[in-house]
PAZAPA-4460 file (N, C-alpha, C; in steps of 0.05 Angstrom, whole numbers, plus 32768, in hexadecimal, padded with zeros to 4 digits):
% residues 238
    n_x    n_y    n_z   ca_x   ca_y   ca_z    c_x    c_y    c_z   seq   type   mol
   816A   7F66   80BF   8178   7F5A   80A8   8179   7F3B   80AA     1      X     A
   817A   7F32   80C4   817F   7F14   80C4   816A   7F01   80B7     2      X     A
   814B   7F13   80B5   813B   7F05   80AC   8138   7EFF   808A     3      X     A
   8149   7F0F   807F   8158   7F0E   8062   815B   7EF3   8057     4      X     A
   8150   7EE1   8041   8156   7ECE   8036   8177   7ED2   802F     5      X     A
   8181   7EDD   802C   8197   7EDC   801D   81B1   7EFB   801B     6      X     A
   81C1   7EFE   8013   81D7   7F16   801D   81BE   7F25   8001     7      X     A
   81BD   7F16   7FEF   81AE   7F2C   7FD3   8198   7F3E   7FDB     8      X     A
   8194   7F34   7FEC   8175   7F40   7FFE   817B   7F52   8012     9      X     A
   818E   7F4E   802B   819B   7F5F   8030   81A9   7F74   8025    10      X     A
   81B6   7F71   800D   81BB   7F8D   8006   81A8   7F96   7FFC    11      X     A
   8196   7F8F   7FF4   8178   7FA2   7FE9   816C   7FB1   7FF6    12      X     A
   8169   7FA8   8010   8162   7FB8   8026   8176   7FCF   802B    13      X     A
   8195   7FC4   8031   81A9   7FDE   8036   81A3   7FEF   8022    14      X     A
   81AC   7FF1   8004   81A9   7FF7   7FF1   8195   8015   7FF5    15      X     A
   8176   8009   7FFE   8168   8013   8000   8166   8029   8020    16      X     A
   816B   801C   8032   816D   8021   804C   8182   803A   8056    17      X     A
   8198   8030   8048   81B6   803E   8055   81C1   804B   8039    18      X     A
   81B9   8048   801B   81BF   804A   8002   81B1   8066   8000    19      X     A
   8199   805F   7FFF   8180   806A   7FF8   817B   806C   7FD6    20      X     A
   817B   8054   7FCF   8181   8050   7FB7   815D   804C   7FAE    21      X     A
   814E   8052   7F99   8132   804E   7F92   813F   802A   7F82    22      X     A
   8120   8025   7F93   8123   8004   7F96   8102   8005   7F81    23      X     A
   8106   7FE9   7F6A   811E   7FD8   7F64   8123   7FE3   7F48    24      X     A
   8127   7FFA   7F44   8130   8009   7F26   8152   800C   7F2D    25      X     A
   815A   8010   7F3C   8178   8026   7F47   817E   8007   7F50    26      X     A
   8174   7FEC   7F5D   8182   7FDB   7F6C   8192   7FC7   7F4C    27      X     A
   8176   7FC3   7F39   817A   7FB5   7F26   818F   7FBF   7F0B    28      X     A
   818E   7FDE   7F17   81A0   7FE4   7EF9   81BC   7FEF   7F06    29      X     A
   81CA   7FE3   7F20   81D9   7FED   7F2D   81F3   7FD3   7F21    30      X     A
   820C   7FD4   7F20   8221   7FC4   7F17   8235   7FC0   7F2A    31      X     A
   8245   7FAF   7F1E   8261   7FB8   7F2C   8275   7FC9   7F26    32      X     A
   8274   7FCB   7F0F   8281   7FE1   7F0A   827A   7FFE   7F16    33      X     A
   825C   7FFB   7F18   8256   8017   7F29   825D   8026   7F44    34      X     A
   826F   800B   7F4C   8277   800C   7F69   8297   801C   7F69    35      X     A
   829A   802A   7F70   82B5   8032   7F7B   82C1   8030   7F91    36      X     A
   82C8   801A   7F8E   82D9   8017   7FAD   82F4   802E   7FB3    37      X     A
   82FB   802A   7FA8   8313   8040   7FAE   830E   805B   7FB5    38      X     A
   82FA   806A   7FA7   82ED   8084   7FAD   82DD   8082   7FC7    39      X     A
   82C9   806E   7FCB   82BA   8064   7FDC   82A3   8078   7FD9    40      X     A
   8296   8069   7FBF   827F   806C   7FB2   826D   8061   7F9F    41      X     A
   8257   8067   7F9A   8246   8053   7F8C   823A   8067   7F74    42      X     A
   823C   806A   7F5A   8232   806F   7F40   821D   8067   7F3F    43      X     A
   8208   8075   7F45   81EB   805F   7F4A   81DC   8066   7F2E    44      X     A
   81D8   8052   7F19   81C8   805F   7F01   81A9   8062   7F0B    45      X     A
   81A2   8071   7F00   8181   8086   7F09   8174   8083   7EF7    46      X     A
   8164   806B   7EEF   815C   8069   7ED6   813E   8077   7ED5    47      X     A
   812A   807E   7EF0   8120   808E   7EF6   811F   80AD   7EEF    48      X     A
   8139   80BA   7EED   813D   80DC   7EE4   8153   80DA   7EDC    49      X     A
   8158   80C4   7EC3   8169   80C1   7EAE   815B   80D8   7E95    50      X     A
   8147   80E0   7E94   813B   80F4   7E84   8146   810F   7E84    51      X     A
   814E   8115   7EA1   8156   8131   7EA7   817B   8129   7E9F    52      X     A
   817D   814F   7E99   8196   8158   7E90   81A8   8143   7EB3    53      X     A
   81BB   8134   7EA5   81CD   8128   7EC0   81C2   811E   7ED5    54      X     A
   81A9   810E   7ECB   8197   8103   7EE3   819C   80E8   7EDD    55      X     A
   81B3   80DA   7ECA   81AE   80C2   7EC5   81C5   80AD   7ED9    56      X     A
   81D0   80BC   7EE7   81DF   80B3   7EFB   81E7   80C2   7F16    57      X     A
   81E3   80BD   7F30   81F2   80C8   7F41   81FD   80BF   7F57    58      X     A
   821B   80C7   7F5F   8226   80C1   7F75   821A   80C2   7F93    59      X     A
   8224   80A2   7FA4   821E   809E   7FBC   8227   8097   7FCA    60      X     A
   8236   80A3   7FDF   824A   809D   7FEC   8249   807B   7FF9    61      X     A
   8261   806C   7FED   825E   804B   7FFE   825D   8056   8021    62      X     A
   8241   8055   802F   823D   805A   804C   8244   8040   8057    63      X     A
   8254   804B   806B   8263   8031   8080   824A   801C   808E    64      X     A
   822C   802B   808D   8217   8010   808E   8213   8003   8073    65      X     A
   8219   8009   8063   8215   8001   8045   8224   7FE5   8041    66      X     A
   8244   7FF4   8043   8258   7FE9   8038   8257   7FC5   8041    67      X     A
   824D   7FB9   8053   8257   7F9E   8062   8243   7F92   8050    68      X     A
   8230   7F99   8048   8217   7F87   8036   8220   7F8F   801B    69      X     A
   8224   7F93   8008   8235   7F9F   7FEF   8250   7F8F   7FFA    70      X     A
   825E   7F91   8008   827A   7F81   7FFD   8273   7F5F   8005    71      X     A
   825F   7F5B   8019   8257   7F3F   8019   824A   7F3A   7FFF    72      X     A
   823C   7F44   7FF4   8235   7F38   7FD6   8246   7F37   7FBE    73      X     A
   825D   7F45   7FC3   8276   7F4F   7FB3   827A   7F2C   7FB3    74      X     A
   8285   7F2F   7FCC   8294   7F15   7FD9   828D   7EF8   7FC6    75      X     A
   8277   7EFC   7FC5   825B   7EDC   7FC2   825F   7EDA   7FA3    76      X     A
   8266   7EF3   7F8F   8257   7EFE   7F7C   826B   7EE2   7F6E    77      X     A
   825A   7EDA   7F53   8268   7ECE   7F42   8277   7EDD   7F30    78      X     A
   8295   7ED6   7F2B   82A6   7EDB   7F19   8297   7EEA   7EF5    79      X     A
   82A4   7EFF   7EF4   8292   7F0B   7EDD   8274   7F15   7EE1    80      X     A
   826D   7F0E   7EF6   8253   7F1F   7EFC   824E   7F41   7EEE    81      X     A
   823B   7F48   7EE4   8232   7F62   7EE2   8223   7F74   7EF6    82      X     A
   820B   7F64   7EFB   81FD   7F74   7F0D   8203   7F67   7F29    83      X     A
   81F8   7F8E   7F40   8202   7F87   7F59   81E6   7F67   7F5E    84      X     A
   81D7   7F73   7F61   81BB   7F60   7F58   81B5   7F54   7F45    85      X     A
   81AC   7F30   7F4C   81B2   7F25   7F3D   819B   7F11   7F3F    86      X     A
   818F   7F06   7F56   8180   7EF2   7F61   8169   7EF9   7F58    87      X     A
   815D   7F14   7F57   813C   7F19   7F5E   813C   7F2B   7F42    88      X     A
   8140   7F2A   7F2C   8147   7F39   7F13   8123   7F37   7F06    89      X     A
   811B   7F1D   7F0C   8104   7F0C   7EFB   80E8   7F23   7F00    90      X     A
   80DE   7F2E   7EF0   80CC   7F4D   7EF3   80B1   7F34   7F02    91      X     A
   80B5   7F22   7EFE   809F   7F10   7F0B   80A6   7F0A   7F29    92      X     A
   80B4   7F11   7F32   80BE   7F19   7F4C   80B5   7F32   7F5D    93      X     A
   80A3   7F33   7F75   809A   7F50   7F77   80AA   7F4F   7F96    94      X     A
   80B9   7F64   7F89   80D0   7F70   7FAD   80BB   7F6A   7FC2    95      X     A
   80A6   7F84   7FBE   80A0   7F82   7FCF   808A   7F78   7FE5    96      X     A
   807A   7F63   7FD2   8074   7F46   7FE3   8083   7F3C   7FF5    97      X     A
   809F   7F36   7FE7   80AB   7F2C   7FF3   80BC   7F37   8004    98      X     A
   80BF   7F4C   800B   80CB   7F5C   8022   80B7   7F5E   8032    99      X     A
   809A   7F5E   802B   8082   7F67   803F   808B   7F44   8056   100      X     A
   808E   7F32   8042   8095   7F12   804B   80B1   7F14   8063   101      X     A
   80BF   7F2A   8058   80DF   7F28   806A   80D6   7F36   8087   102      X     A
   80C0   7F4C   8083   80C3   7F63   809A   80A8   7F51   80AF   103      X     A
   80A0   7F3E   80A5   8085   7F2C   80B8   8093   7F18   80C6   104      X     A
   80A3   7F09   80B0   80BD   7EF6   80C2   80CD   7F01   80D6   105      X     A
   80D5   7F20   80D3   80E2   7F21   80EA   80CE   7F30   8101   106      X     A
   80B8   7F2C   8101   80AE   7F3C   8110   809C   7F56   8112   107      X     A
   809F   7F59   80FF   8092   7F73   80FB   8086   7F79   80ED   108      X     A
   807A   7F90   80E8   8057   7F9D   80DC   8071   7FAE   80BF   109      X     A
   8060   7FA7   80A7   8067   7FB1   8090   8061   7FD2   809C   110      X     A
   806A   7FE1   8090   8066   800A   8090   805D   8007   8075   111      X     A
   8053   8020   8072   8049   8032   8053   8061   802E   8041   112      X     A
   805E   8031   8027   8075   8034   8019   808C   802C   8021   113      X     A
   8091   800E   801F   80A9   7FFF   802D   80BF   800F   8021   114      X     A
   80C4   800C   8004   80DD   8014   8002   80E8   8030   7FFB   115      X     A
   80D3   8045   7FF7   80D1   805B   7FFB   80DB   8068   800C   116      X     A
   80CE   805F   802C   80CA   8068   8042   80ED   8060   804D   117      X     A
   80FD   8050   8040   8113   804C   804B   8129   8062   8040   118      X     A
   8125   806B   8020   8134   807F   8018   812F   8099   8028   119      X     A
   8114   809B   8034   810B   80AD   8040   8118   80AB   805F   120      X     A
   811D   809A   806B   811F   809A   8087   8143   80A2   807E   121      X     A
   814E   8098   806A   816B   80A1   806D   8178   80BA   8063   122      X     A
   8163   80CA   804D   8162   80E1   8045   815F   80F2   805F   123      X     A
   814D   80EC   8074   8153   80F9   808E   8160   80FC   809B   124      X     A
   816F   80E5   809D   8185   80DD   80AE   81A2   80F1   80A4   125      X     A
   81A8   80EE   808D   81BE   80F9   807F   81BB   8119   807B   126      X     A
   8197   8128   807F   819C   813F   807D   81A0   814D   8096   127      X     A
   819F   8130   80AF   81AB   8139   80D0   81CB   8148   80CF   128      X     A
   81D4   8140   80B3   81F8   813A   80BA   8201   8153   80A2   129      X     A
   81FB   815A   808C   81FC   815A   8075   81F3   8171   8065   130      X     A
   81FB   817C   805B   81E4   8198   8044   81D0   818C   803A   131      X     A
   81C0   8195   803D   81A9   818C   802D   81B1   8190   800F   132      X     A
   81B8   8197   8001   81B6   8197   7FE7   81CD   817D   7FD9   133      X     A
   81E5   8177   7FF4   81F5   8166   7FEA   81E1   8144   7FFA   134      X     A
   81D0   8144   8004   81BF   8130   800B   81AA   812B   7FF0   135      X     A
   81A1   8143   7FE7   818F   813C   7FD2   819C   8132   7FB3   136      X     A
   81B8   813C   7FB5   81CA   8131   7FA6   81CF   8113   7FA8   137      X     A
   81C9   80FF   7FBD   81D0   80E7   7FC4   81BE   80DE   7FB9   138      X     A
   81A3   80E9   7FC1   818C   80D2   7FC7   817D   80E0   7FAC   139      X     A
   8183   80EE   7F9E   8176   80F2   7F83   8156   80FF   7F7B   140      X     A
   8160   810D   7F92   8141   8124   7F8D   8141   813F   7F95   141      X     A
   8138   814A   7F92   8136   816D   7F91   813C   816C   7FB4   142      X     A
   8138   8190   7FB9   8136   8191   7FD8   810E   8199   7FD9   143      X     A
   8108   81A0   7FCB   80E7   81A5   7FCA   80E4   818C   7FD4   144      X     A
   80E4   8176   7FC8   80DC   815A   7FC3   80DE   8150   7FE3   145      X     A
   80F9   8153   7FE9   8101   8146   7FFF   80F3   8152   8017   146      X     A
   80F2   817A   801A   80E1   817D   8026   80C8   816F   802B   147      X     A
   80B9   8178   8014   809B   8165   800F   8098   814E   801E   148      X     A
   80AE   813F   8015   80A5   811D   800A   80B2   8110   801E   149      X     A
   80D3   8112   8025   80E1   8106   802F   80E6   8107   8046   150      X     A
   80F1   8124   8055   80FE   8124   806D   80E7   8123   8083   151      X     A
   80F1   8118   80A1   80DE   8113   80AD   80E3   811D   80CC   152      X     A
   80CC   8122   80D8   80D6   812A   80F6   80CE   8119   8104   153      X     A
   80E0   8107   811B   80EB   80F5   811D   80E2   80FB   813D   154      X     A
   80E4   80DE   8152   80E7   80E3   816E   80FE   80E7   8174   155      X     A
   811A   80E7   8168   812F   80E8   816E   8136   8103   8173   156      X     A
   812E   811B   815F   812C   8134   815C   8126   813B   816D   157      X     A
   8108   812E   8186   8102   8143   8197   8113   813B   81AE   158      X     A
   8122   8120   81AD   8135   8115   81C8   8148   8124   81C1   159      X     A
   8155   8122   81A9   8174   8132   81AB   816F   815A   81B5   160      X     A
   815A   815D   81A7   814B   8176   81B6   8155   8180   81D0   161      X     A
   8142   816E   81DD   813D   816F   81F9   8158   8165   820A   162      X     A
   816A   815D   81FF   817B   8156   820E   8190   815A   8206   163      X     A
   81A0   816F   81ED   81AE   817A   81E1   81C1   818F   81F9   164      X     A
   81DD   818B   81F4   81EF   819E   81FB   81FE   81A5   81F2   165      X     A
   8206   81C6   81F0   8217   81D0   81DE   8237   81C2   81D6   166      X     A
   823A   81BF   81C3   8255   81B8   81B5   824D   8199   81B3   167      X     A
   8239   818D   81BF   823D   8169   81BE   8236   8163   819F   168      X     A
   822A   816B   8194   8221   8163   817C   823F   815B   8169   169      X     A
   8250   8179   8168   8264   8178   8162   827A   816B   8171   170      X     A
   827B   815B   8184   8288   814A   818C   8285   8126   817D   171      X     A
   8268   8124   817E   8258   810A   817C   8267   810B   8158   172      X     A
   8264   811A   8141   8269   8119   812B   828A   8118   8128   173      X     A
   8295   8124   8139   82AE   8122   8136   82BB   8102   8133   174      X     A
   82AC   80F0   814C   82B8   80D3   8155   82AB   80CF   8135   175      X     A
   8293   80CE   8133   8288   80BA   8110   828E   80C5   80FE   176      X     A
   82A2   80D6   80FD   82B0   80DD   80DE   82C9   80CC   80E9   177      X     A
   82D6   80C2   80F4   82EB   80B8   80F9   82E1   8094   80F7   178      X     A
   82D6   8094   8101   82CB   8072   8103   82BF   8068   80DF   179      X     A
   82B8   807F   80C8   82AE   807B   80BA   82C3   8079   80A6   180      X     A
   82DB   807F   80AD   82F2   807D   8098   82F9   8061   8092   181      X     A
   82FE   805B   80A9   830C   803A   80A5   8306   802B   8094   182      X     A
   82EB   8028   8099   82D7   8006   8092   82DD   8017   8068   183      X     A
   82D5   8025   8063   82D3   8027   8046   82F8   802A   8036   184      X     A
   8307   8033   804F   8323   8035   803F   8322   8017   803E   185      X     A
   8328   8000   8057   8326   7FE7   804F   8324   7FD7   803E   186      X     A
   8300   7FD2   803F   82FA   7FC2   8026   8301   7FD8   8005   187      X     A
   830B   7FEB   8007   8318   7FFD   7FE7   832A   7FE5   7FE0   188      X     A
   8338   7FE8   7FFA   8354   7FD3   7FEC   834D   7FB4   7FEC   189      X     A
   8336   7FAD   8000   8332   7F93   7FEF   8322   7F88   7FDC   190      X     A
   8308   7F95   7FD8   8302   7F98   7FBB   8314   7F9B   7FA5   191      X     A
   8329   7FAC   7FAC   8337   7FB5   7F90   8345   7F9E   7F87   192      X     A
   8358   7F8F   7F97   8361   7F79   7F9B   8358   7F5F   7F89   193      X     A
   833D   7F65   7F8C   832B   7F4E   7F8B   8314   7F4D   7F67   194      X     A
   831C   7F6B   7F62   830E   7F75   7F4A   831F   7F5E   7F34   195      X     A
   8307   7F60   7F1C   8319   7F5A   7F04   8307   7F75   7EEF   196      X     A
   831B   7F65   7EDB   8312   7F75   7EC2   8313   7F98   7EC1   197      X     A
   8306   7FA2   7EAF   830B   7FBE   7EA7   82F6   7FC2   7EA6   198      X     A
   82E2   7FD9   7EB6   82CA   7FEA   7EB4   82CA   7FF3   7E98   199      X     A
   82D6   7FFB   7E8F   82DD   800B   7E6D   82C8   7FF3   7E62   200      X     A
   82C6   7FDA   7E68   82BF   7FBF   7E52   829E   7FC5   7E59   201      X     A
   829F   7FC7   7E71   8281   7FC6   7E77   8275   7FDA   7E72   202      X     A
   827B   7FF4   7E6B   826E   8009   7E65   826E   8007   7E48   203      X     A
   827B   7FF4   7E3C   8279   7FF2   7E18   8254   7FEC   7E17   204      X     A
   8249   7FE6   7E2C   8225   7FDD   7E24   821B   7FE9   7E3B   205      X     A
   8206   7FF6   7E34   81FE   8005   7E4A   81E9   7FF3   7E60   206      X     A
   81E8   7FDC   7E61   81DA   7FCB   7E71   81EC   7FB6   7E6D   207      X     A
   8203   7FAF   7E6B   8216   7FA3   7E74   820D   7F8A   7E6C   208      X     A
   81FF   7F7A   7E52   81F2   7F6B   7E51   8206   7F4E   7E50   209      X     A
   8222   7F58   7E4A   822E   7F38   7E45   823C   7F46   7E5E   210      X     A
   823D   7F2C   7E72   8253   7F29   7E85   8267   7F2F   7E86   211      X     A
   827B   7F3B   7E95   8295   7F42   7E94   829F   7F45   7EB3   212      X     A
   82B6   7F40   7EB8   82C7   7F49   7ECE   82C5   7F63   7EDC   213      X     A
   82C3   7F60   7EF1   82B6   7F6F   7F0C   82CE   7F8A   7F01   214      X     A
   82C9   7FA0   7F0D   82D7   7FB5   7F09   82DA   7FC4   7F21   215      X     A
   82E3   7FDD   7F2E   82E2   7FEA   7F3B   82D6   8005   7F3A   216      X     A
   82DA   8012   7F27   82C3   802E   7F1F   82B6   802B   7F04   217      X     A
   82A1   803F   7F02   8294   803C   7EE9   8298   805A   7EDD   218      X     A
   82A9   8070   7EE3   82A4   808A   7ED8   829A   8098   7EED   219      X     A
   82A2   80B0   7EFA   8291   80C8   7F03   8292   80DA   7EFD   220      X     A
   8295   80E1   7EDC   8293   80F8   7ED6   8275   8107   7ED4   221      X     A
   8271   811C   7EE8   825F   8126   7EE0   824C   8120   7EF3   222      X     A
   824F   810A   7F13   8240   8100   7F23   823F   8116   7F37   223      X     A
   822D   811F   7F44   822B   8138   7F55   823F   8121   7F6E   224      X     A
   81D8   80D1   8028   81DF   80C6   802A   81CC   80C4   8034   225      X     A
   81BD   806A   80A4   81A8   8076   80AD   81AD   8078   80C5   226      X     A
   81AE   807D   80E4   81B2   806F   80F7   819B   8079   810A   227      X     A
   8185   8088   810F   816A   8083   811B   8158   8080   8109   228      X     A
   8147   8072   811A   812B   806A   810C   8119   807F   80F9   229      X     A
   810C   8072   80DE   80FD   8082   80D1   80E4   807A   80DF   230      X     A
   80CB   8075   80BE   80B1   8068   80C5   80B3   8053   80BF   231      X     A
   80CB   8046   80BE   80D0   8020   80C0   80E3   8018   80DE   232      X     A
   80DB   8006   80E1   80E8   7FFD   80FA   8107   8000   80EF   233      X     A
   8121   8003   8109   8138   7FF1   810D   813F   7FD8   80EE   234      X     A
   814A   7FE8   80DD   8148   7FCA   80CA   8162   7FBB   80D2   235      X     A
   816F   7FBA   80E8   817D   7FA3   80EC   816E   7F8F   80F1   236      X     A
   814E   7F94   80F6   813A   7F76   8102   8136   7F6F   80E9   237      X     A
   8133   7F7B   80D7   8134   7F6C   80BA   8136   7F5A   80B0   238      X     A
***
């Protein structure tokens, strides 16, 4: 991440990385209002399988690697802002040149399908912990698909394998459901604090085109989640 021009860039990556949000359709049409801090979640519009019956939005849990890049841009954001993304909007702008430019600065060899491969490395990760069907609910694709396309077998799989003992698994998840409460009850209450305006205003246009005051939720009626390596390096070198 350090090799990031800027926090807007960093969350693009999280977004993508720890979100698993499809980059740059889901990054660009994402708001503030879409954010629920209090629930501690993200309304992600899907303008991708906005076609299908209730495919035009779905819930994503705010993940405690998520949350520190999203409330630093909160933080920065100008007064009345609409979108979470705001810098790299210009279609004459190509992500991912310029991420091929972020992942060489810090070191390292671009992978296949940069930003693909990141929804993919965390769609794995989350179906370590998770139902598969409430994972494909996050990341916004079938379980065929994810079979197919997404989930991956990993070197971690054959270490935890080989060196697995009974009940530890269920010890190890016990401590990170506890450690994962805090950080999102927190920033609930200081985002909320910090919100203006009424979501109700911003949903009067469905692309939020005149500016308005930051909100806290956008609606979930009707809305149904990295920490080892995929086929991209460690993106804290990022």
């Amino acid at each position: 991440m350090d090799a990031c021009p800027d926090a807007e860039w960093r969350l693009i990556v999280a977004l993508s990385r720890y979100g698993g949000l499809r980059c740059p359709s889901e990054h660009f049409a994402l708001r503030w209002c879409d954010v629920d801090w209090d629930r501690g979640r993200i309304n992600v519009p899907s303008p991708k399988t906005a076609h299908h019956a209730g495919g035009d939005r779905r819930a994503v849990p705010l993940f405690p690697e998520l949350l520190p890049y999203l409330r630093d841009v909160f933080e920065r954001a100008d007064e009345g802002a609409v979108h979470v993304i705001t810098r790299y909007r210009d279609p004459a702008q190509n992500l991912r040149t310029q991420f091929i430019r972020i992942i060489r600065r810090a070191g390292l060899e671009p992978w296949p399908k940069l930003f693909q491969n990141m929804r993919s490395s965390r769609e794995t990760e989350l179906a370590e912990r998770w139902p598969l069907h409430v994972v494909c609910a996050w990341i916004g694709n079938s379980q065929a698909v994810a079979a197919k396309h997404y989930l991956q077998v990993t070197d971690e799989h054959f270490e935890r394998a080989a060196m697995s003992a009974p009940g530890g698994d269920d010890a190890i998840e016990a401590d990170e459901s506890k450690a994962v409460q805090n950080p999102v009850q927190q920033t609930a209450e200081r985002c909320r604090k910090a919100a203006h305006g009424d979501c109700a205003e911003a949903d009067e246009s469905a692309f939020c085109d005149t500016p308005r005051g930051f909100a806290t939720a956008c609606g979930t009626a009707g809305i149904g989640g990295m920490g080892g390596e995929g086929l991209e390096p460690p993106t804290s070198c990022v």
